[in-house]
N, C-alpha and C positions, 0 to 999 in steps of 0.2 A: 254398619260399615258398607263403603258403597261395592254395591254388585262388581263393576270394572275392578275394582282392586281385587275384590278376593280370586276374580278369573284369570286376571293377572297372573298371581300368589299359587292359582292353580295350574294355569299352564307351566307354568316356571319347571314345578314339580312334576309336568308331567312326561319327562323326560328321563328314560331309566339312568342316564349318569348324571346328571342332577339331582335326583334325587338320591343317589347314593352319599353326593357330597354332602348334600345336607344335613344326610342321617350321618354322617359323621362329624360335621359339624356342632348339631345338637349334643351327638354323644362325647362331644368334647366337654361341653360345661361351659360356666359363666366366661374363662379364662380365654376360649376359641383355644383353633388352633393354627398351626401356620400353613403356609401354601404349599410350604419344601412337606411339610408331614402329610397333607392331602395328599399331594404326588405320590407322596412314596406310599403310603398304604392302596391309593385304589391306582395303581400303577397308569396315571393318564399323562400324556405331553401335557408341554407346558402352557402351549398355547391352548390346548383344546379346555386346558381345566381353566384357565384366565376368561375364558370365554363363557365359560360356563357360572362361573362364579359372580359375573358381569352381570350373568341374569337374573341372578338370583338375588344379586345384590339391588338391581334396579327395581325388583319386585317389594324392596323390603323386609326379606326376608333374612339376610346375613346384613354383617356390617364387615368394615375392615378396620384394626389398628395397626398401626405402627410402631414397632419399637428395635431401635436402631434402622439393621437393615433388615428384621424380620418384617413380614406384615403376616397379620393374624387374620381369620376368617372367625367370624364371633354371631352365634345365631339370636337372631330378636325373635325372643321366646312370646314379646307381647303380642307380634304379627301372627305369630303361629296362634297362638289362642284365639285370636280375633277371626284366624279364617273358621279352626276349629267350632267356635261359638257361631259362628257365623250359617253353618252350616247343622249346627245340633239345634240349636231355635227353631230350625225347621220340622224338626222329629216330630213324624204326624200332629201338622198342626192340622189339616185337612179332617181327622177323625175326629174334633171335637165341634165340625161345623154342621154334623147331620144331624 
């Protein structure tokens, strides 16, 4: 995976209410969950969580569906693997070079 994306995917997160959303995201499951449930659990404006969410989504990392007038926040568990792997590939590769 390229470098830019996964810094991307990292900056994204590296943002302490960002990354809360996310982790609730995930902890939502395959189904996502909505914007109104975001708000209402980590108590943020509206606009500051649309903003936030923007990032995250432009990183890859969430998606949004539609259904009616709900829109869901739904986490791409492949991205999250890809940075995860992305980064464990790395685990001392250095100590098998000496």
């Amino acid at each position: 995976m390229d470098t830019e994306i996964i810094a991307k995917a990292l900056k994204e997160l590296g943002h302490p209410t960002r990354l809360m959303i996310y982790k609730t995201v995930i902890r939502a499951g395959h189904q996502g969950i909505a914007v109104g449930g975001l708000q209402e659990k980590l108590s943020v404006p509206g606009s500051t969580l649309s903003h936030h969410i923007a990032g995250l989504a432009s990183a890859g990392l969430i998606s949004q569906r539609r259904e009616g007038r709900t829109l869901f926040c739904v986490a791409e568990y492949q991205k999250l693997d890809s940075v995860i792997t992305y980064l464990k590939d790395e685990c001392c590769a250095d100590e098998n070079q000496k």
